[in-house]
Structures are given as C-alpha cells and as structure tokens.
C-alpha positions in Angstrom: -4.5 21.6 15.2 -3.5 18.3 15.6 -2.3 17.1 19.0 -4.7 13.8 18.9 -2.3 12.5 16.1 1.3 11.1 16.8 3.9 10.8 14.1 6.6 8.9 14.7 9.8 10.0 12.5 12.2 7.2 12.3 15.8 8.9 10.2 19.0 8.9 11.6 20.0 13.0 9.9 19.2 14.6 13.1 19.3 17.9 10.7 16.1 16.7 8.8 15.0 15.4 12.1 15.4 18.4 13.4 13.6 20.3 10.6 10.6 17.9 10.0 9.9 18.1 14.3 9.9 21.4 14.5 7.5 21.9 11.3 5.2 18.9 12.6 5.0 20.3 16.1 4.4 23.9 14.8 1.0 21.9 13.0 -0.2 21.0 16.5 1.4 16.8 16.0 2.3 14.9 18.4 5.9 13.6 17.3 7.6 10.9 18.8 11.6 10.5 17.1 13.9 7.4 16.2 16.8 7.7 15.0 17.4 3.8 13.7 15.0 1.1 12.8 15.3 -1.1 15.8 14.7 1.7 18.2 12.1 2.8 15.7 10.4 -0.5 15.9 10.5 -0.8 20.0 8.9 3.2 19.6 6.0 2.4 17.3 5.0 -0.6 19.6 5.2 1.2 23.0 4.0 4.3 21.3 1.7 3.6 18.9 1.8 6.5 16.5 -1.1 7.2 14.4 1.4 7.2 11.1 5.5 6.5 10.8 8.1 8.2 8.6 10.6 6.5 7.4 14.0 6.9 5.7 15.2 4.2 4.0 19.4 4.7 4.3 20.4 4.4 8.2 22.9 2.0 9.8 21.8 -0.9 11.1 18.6 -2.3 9.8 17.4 -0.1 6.5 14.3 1.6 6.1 13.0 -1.5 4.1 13.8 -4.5 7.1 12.2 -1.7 9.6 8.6 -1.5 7.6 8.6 -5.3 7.1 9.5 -5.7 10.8 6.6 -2.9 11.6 4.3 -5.1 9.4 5.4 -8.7 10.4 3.9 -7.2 14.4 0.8 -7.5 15.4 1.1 -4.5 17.6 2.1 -2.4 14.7 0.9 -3.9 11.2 -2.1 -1.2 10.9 0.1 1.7 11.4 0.8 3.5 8.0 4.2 4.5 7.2 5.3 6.6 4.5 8.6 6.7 3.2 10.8 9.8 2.8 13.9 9.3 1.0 15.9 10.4 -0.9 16.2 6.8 -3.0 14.1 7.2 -6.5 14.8 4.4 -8.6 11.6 2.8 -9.8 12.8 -0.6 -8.4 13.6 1.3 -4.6 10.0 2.4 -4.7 8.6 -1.0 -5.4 10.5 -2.8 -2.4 8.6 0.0 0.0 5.3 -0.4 -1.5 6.4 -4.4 -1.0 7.5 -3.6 2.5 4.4 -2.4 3.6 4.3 1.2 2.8 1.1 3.0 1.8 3.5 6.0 0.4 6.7 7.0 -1.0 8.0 10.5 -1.3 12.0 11.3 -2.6 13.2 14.2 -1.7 14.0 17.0 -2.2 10.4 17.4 -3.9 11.2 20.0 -5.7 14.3 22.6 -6.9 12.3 25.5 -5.3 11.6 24.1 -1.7 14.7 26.0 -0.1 11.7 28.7 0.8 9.6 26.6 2.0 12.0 24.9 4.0 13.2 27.9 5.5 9.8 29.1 6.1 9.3 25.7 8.2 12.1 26.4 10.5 15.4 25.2 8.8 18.6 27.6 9.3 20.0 26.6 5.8 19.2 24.6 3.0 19.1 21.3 3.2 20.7 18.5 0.9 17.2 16.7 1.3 14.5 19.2 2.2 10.9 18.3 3.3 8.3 20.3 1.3 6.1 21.1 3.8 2.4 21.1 1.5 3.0 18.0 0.6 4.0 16.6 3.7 1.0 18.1 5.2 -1.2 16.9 2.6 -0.2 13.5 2.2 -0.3 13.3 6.7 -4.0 14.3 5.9 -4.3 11.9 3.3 -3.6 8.9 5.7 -4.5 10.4 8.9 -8.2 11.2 8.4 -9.6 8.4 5.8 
C-alpha cells in the first residue's frame, strides 16, 4: 500500500481521469485531480503531492506552460511530474524533458493494453489507455529513490 504518497493527476478527459483514479486508489495512493493546468498549479501548491501527472493537450494553459509554471515555484519545483500523453514526436518529448519533467510516457503503451485496462477498472477501451505495470513501475521509480 501506498496511502503516504499523493498523486496529483492534472488531464482534462475525465474518462482517463476516471480510469487512472480508480486504478491509483485501488494501489492504496492518495490522489488529488485537476482537470486544467491553472487549477493544477493552485492544487500542487496547497497540496503538495509527492509526484504530478500530466497531459500535455488541455484548454487553457498546455501541459508544457503548466510543468514550467510547477518549476518556476518555489513551492512546487521539487515535485516530479511525469507526462502522459498521447504527443510522441521526438521534438514534443524534448520540450517536457525542457519543461521540467523527469518522464514521458505516450499512450496508449501498447496495442494489447485493452486487458489491462479493463482489468484496472475501465468499462470500455479507451482511445488513450494507461498500462497499468508501467504506470506502477515508473510511480515507484520516482516515488522511492
């Protein structure tokens, strides 16, 4: 279990909200949501979760301008965030590593995560399924270094 970790998701789908909050919880984290950058920001400062994920596309401020906010705080500039998106383009993985990020992850993973999503909780397969291993792994990764 666990509960002394805090994630905070910050993605504006409430579907892979939805999906990646009940998995998390299941796993015994504490998860705290956003579902834009600004509120995302606000969040991680009143909050202070032990690691953020991020998507990159939402209205508003992107994914991008929300880890350099994150990083420009003192309040927040420790925190590791990880991206999850579904932007793969070489040069979109370079401006999150540039914006802060300790991680990048496109989804969907893989073509066979449809069980593993369902196994996590979702009702249907999603567009941009979470593999939950690798999510897990890669929360351990950063959470206990």
């Amino acid at each position: 279990m666990h509960k002394e970790c805090t994630i905070l998701i910050i993605d504006d789908n409430t579907t892979n909200l939805g999906v990646a909050v009940d998995f998390l919880e299941r796993e015994g984290f504490g998860i705290m949501v956003a579902k834009n950058g600004k509120n995302g920001v606000e969040k991680a400062q009143l909050g202070q979760p032990d690691i953020i994920l991020l998507d990159v596309m939402m209205p508003g401020i992107d994914g991008f301008e929300t880890c350099r906010r994150l990083k420009a705080k003192e309040a927040t500039e420790d925190i590791p965030v990880i991206f999850i998106t579904s932007l793969n383009d070489e040069e979109d993985k370079i401006k999150g590593f540039e914006a802060g990020a300790v991680d990048y992850v496109t989804k969907p993973i893989q073509q066979g995560d449809r069980e593993k999503c369902l196994a996590a909780g979702a009702n249907d397969y999603l567009a941009k399924p979470i593999d939950p291993d690798r999510l897990l792994s890669m929360l351990r990764v950063w959470l206990y270094r």
